[in-house]
C-alpha positions as CSV (number, residue, x, y, z in Angstrom):
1,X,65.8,121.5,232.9
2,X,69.8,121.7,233.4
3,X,70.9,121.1,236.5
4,X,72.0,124.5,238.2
5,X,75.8,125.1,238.9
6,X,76.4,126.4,242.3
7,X,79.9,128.1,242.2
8,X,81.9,127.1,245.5
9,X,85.9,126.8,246.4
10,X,86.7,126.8,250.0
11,X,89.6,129.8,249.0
12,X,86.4,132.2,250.4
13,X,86.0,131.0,253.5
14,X,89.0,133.2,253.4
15,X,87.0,136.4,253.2
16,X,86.3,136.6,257.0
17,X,86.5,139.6,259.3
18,X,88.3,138.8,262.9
19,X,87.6,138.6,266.5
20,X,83.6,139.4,267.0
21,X,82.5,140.2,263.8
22,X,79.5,138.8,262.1
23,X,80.8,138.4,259.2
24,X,82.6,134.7,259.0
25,X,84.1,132.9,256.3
26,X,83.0,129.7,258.0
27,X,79.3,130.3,256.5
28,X,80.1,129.1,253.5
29,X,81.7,125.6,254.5
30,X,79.2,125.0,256.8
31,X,76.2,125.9,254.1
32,X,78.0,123.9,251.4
33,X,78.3,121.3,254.0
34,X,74.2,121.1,254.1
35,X,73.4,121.6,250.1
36,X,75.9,118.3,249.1
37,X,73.2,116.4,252.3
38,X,69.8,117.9,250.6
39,X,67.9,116.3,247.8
40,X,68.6,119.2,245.1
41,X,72.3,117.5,244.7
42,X,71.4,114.1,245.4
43,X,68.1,114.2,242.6
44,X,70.7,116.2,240.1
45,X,69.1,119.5,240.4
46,X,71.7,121.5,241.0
47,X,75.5,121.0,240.6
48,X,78.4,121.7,243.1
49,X,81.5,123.2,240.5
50,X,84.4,124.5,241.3
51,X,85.7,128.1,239.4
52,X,85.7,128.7,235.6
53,X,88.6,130.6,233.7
54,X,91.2,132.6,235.2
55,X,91.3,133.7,238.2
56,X,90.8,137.8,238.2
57,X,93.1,140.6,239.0
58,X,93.1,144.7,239.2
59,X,92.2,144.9,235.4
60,X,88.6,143.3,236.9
61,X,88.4,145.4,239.7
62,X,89.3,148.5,237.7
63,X,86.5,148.2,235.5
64,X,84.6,149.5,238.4
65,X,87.1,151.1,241.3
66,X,89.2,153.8,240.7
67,X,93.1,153.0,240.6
68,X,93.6,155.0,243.6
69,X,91.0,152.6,245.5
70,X,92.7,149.4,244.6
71,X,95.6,150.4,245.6
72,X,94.7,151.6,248.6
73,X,93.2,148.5,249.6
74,X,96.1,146.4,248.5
75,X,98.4,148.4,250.7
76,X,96.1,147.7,253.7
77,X,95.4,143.9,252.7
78,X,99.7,143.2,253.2
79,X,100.0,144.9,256.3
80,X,96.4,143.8,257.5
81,X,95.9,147.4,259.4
82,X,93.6,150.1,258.4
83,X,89.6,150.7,258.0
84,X,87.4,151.6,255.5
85,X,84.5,152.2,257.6
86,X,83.8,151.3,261.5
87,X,82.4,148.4,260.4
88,X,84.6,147.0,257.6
89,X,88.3,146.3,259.0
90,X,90.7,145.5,256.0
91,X,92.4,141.9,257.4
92,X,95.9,140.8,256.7
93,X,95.1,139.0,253.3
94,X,91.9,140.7,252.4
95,X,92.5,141.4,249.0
96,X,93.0,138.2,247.8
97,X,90.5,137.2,249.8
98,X,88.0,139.4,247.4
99,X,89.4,138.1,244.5
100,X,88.0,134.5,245.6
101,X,84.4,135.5,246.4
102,X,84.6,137.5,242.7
103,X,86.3,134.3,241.2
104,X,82.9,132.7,242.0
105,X,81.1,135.3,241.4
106,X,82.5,135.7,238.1
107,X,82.3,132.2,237.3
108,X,78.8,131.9,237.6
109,X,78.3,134.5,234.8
110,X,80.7,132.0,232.7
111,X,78.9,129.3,233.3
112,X,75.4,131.2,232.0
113,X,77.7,132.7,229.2
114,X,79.0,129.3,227.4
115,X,75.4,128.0,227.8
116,X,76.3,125.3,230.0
117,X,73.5,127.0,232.4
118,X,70.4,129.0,232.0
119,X,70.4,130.2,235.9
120,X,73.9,129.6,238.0
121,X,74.7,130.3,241.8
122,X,77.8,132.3,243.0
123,X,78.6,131.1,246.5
124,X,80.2,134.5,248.4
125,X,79.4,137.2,246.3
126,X,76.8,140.0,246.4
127,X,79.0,142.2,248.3
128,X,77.3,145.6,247.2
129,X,77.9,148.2,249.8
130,X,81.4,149.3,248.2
131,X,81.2,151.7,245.6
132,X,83.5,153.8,243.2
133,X,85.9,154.6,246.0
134,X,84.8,153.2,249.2
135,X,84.5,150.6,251.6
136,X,82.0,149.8,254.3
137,X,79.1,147.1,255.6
138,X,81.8,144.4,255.4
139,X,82.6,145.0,251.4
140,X,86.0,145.8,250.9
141,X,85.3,145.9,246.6
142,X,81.5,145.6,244.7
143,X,81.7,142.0,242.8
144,X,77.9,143.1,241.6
145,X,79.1,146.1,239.9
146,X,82.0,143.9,238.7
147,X,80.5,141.3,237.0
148,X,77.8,143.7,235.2
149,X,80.5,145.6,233.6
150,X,82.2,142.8,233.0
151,X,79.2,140.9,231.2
152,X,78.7,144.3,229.6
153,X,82.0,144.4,227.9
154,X,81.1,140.9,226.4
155,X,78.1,142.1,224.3
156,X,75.8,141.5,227.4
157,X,74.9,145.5,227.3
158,X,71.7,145.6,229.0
159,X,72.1,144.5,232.7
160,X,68.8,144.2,235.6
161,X,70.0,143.9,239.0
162,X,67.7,142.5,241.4
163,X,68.8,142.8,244.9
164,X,67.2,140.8,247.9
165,X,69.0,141.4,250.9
166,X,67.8,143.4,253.9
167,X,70.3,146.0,253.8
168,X,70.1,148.2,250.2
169,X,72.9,148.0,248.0
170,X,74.2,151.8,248.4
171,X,77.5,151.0,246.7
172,X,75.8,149.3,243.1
173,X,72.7,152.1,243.2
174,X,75.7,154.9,243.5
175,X,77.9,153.2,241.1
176,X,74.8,152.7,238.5
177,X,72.5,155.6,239.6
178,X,72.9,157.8,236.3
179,X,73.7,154.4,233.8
180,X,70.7,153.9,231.4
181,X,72.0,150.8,230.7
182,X,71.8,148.7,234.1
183,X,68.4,148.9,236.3
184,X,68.5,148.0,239.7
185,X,65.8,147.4,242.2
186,X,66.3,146.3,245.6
187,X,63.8,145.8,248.4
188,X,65.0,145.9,251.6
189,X,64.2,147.1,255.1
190,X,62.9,150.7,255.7
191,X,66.6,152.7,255.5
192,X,64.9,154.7,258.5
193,X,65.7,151.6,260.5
194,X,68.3,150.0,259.4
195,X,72.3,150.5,257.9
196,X,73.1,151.9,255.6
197,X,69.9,154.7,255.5
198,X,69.7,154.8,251.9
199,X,67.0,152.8,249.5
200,X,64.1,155.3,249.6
201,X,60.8,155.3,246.5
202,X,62.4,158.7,245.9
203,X,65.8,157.7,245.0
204,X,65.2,157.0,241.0
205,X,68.2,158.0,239.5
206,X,70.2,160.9,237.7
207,X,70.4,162.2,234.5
208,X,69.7,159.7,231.4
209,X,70.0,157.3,234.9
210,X,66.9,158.9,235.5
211,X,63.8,156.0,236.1
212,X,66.2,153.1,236.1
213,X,66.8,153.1,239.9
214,X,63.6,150.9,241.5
215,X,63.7,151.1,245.6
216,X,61.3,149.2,247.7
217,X,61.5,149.6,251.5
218,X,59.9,147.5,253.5
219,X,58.7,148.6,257.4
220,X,59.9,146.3,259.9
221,X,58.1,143.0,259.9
222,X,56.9,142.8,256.0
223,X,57.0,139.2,255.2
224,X,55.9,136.7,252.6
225,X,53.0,138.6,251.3
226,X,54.9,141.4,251.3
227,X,57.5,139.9,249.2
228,X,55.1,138.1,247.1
229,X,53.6,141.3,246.0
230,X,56.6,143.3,245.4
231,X,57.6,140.8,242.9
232,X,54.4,140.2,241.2
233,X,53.6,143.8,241.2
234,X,57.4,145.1,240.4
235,X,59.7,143.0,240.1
236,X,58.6,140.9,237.1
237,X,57.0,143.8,235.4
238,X,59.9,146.3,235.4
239,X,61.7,143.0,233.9
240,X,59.3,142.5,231.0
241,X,59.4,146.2,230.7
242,X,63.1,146.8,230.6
243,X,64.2,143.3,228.6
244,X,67.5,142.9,229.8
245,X,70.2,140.3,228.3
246,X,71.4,139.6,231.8
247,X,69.6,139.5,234.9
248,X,72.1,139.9,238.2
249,X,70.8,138.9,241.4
250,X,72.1,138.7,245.0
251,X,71.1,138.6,248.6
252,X,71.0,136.1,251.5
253,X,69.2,135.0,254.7
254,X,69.3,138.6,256.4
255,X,65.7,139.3,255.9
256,X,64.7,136.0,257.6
257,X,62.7,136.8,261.3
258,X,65.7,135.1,263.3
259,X,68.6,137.3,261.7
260,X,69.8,139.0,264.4
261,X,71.2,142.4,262.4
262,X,67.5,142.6,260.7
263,X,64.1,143.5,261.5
264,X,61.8,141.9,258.4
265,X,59.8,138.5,259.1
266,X,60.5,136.6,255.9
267,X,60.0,132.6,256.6
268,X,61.8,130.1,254.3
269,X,59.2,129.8,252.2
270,X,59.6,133.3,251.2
271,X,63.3,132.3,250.2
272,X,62.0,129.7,247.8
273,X,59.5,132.4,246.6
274,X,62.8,134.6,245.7
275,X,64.1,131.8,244.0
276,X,61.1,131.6,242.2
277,X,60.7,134.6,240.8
278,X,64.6,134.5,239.9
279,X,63.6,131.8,237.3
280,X,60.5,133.4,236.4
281,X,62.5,136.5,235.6
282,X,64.7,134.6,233.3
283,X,61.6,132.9,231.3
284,X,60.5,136.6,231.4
285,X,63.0,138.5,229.7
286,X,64.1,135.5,228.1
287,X,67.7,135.9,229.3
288,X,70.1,133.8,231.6
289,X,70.2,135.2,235.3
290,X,73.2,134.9,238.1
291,X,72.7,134.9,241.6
292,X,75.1,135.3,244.4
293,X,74.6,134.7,247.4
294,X,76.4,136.0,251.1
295,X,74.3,137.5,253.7
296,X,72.7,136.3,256.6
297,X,73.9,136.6,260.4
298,X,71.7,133.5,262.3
299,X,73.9,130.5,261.8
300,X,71.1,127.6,261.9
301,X,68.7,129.5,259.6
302,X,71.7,130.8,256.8
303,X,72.1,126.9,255.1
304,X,68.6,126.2,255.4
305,X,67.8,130.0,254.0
306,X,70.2,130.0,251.0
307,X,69.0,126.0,250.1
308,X,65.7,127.6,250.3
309,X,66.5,129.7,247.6
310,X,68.0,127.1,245.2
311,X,64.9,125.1,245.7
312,X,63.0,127.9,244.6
313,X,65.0,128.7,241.4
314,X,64.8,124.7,240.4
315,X,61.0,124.5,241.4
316,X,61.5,121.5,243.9
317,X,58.9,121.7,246.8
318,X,60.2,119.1,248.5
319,X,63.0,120.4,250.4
320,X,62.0,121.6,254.3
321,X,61.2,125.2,253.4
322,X,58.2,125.5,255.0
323,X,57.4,127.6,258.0
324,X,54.5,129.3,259.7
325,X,54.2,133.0,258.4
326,X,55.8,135.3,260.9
327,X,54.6,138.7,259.0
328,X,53.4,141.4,261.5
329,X,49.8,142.5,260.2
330,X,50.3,146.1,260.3
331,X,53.5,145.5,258.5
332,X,51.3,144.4,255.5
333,X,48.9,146.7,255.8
334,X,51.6,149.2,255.5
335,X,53.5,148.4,252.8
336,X,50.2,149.0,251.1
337,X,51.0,152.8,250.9
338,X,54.7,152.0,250.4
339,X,53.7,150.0,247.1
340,X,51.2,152.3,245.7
341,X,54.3,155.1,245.9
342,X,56.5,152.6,244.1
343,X,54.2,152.2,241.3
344,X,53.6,156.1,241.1
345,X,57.1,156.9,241.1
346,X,57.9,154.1,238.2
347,X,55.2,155.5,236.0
348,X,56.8,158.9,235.4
């Protein structure tokens, strides 16, 4: 097995929101700090790199955001005032700041693309709550939606997304919701409970779009065997189903029991069970898979979280990713009705 690039420059630490927001720039330092101290670099499983190719511009971000949006956000970005939702501030410098995190982003899908990688970590990216011409949950542009038109334009044409992290990716469903050619399905916490309120079994898809949207929510306090199922019983299958060229992944440490924005009881052994099934997808469809990780809001757990999943997509047990199960029983025992509506839905 090739060791696993994990994409990482210290220009997005840049991509930090001020004064008491949760979102720091300083994750990333102090995670990369902890993956160069763990066994997966020191045994040559995975790879610290710095970016591939050119840097990107506003041709990149246009593939996906309308002209009026970019510039919009430039204009904020130089005089560092304005918002693009309560919760997303645009900071002096912003705009460059994004085109770091997709600069990783995007070279991780070169890295897979030359063949230098079968499976390749972007270190910032995932930042899926911006859509067509919006802002909000701390994403000022959508690298997700970036990169899978990008990869598309390079003869990559059909794209799964797989998204992990607690909050659903409004901005990539509503950007992909009526594209036959890109399937996403996230599982994240119940949007009755948590930002931004969207991610429900219902929500399939528009138009020839229509089936190629896959939400799973999960109730406050799914864990592990939650997870597990949801991947056994969904994840992998729509993947064999849909055999994509390119599989897109991103998420975090958010759905861990500690995160303080999140409600779900994943442990770090569920984290190396993502990363698991992130390989498994790949042997699968047969196809190379990206995946970028961001989130997570507890500061101790995030390094440990995120190495987690690296250990999981290079199958080393060895790392300290075990924990005793915090899953809530009835959490479980719910997410039993919540599954058997997911499969329902995806039979149509």
């Amino acid at each position: 097995m090739k060791p696993v690039p994990i994409v990482y420059d210290d220009s997005i630490k840049k991509y930090s929101f001020p004064g008491t927001h949760p979102f720091k720039g300083s994750r990333f330092e102090k995670f990369i700090r902890y993956l160069k101290e763990s066994k997966l670099v020191k045994e040559d499983l995975c790879k610290i790199i710095g970016f591939i190719g050119p840097p990107p511009s506003e041709e990149e971000l246009q593939l996906v955001h309308s002209p009026f949006y970019v510039r919009r956000v430039a204009e904020m970005s130089r005089s560092g005032i304005g918002l693009l939702s309560i919760d997303t501030p645009v900071f002096k410098g912003a705009y460059e700041a994004f085109l770091s995190i997709l600069h990783s982003t995007l070279s991780a899908y070169r890295a897979i693309a030359s063949g230098e990688a079968e499976v390749a970590v972007g270190i910032g990216g995932g930042l899926h709550h911006a859509g067509r011409s919006y802002g909000e949950g701390f994403c000022i542009f959508n690298d997700v939606a970036i990169v899978a038109k990008y990869a598309q334009k390079e003869g990559f044409k059909k794209i799964f997304i797989f998204d992990y992290d607690a909050h659903q990716g409004n901005g990539t469903m509503d950007i992909f919701y009526s594209d036959p050619t890109v399937f996403y399905l996230s599982i994240h916490q119940d949007p009755l409970t948590l930002y931004p309120g969207t991610g429900f079994v219902e929500q399939v898809g528009v138009g020839e779009g229509e089936g190629y949207t896959c939400n799973i929510p999960l109730p406050p306090g799914a864990g592990r065997s939650c997870y597990e199922r949801a991947i056994k019983e969904v994840f992998l299958p729509l993947v064999e189903c849909f055999k994509p060229d390119l599989i897109i992944c991103n998420g975090g440490s958010d759905p861990h029991y500690n995160d303080p924005l999140t409600m779900l009881s994943l442990d770090l052994k569920g984290f190396w069970l993502i990363g698991r099934s992130i390989r498994e997808a790949a042997d699968v469809a047969g196809a190379p898979a990206i995946d970028l990780i961001a989130s997570g809001y507890d500061e101790e757990i995030l390094p440990r979280a995120w190495t987690c999943i690296i250990a999981g997509i290079v199958s080393f047990e060895e790392e300290p990713c075990s924990e005793p199960p915090r899953e809530l029983p009835e959490a479980a025992s719910a997410f039993e009705n919540t599954l058997r509506e997911v499969k329902q839905v995806m039979k149509r």
